[in-house]
C-alpha positions in Angstrom: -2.3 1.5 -4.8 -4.2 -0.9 -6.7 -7.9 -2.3 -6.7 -9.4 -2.8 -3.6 -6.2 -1.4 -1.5 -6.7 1.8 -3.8 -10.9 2.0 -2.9 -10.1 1.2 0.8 -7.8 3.8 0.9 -10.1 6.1 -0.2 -12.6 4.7 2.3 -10.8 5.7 4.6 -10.8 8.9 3.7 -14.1 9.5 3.2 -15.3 6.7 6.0 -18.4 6.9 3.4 -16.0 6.9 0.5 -13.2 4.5 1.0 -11.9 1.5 0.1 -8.9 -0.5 -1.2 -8.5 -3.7 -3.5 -10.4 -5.4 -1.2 -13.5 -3.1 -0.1 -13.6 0.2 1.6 -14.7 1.4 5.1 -16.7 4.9 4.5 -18.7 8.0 5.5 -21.6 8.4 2.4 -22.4 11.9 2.4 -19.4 12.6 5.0 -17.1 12.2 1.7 -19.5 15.0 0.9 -18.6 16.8 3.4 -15.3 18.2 5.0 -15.1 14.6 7.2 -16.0 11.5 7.2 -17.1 9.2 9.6 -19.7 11.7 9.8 -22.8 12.5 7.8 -24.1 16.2 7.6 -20.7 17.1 9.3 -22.3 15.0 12.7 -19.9 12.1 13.8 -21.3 8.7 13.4 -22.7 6.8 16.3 -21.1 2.9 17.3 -23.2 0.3 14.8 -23.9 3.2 12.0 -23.6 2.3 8.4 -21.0 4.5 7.4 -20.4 3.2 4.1 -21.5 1.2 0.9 -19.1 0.6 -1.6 -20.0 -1.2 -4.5 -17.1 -3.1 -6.9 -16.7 -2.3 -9.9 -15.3 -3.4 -13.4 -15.4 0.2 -15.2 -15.7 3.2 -13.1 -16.8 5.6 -16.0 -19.3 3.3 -16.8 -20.4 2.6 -12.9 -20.4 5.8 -12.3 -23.2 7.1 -15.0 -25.1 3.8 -14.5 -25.7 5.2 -10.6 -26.1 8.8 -11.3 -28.9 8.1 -14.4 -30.2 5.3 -12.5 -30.7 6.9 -8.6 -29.4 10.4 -8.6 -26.6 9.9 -7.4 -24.1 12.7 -7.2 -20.8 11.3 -7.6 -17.3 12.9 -7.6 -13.6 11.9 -6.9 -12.5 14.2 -4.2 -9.0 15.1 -4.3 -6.9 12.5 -2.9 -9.3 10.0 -3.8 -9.0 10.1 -7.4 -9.8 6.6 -9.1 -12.2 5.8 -6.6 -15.2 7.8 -7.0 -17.6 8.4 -4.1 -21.5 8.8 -4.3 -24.1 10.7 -2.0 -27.5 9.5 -2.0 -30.1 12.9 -2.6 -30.9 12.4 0.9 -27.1 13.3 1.3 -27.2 10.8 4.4 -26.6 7.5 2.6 -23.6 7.1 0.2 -20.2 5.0 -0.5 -17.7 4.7 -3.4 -17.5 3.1 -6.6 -14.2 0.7 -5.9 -12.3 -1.4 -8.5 -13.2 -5.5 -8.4 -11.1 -7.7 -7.1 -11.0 -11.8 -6.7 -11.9 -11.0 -3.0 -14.0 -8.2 -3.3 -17.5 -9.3 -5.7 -20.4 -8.0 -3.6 -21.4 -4.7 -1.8 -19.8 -4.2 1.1 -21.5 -2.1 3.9 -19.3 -0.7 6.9 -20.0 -0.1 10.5 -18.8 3.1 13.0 -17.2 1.0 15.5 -16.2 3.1 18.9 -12.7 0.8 18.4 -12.1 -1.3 16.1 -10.0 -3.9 18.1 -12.5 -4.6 21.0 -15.0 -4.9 17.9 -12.5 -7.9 16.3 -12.3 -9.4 19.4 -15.8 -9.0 20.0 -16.1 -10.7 16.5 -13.9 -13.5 17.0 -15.7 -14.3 20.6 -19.2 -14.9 19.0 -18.0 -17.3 16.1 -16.5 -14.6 13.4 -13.3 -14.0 11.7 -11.1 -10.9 10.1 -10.8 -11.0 6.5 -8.3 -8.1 6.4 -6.6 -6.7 9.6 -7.1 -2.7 10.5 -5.5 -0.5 8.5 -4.7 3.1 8.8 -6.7 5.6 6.8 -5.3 8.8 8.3 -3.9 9.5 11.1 -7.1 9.7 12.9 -9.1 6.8 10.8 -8.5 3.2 10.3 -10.6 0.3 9.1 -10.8 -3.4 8.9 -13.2 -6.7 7.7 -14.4 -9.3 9.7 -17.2 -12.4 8.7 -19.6 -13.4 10.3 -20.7 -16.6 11.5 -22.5 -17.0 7.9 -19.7 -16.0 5.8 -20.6 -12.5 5.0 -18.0 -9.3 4.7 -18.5 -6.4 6.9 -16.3 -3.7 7.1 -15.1 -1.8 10.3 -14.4 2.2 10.6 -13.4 4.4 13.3 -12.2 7.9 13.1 -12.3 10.5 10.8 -11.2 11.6 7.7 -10.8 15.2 6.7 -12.0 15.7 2.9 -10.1 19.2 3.1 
């Protein structure tokens, strides 16, 4: 895995940590946690942000910029290694630290969706489109894109992801 695949892979897993080479679905503090998709070991509710990951050119770099900068606590759990997840000090909000792509520029924030495909279809119904079709995380997660109406990138993620 490469790039954005790589960090959504790793969103996956931590449905506030993962991402591919195109953005990553995650949990924030659920990375943190033994799940994700959850935050404080809770599962997320439909229309939570789950997730925030930010691209990246230099990981190192990124990854003491956000620690000095906000406090950020941010480790590579195993499995996830090259794709570094953060937790907020509220250990509610956090994401990953993914690898910049040509398609993936901007902060991308994911959503708990109860399903994933009545959410694309829901999507496409009201004017939107999938940038990248769902994609298995685990066994028990998955995660897409869609835009909106206005052009802007918003990832998908249902399941959970065990950090164990």
């Amino acid at each position: 895995m490469t790039g954005v695949v790589q960090a959504e892979s790793h969103i996956r897993a931590s449905t506030h940590a993962h991402l591919r080479e195109d953005g990553v679905p995650g949990g924030g503090a659920a990375a943190h946690t033994d799940c994700v998709g959850s935050a404080k070991g809770s599962i997320m509710a439909h229309g939570d942000i789950t997730h925030i990951d930010i691209p990246v050119s230099d990981l190192g770099a990124a990854t003491t910029f956000y620690s000095q900068l906000f406090g950020w606590s941010i480790s590579e759990p195993p499995g996830f290694e090259g794709y570094p997840m953060w937790r907020a000090p509220n250990d509610l909000s956090g994401g990953g630290l993914a690898p910049r792509s040509e398609g993936f520029t901007q902060p991308r924030s994911y959503v708990e969706v109860d399903s994933i495909d009545d959410t694309i279809a829901a999507a496409i119904a009201a004017g939107g489109s999938v940038a990248m079709e769902k994609q298995p995380i685990t066994e028990t997660s998955a995660w897409a894109v869609i835009v909106d109406p206005d052009g802007n990138h918003i990832g998908l993620f249902d399941g959970v992801v065990s950090m164990d």
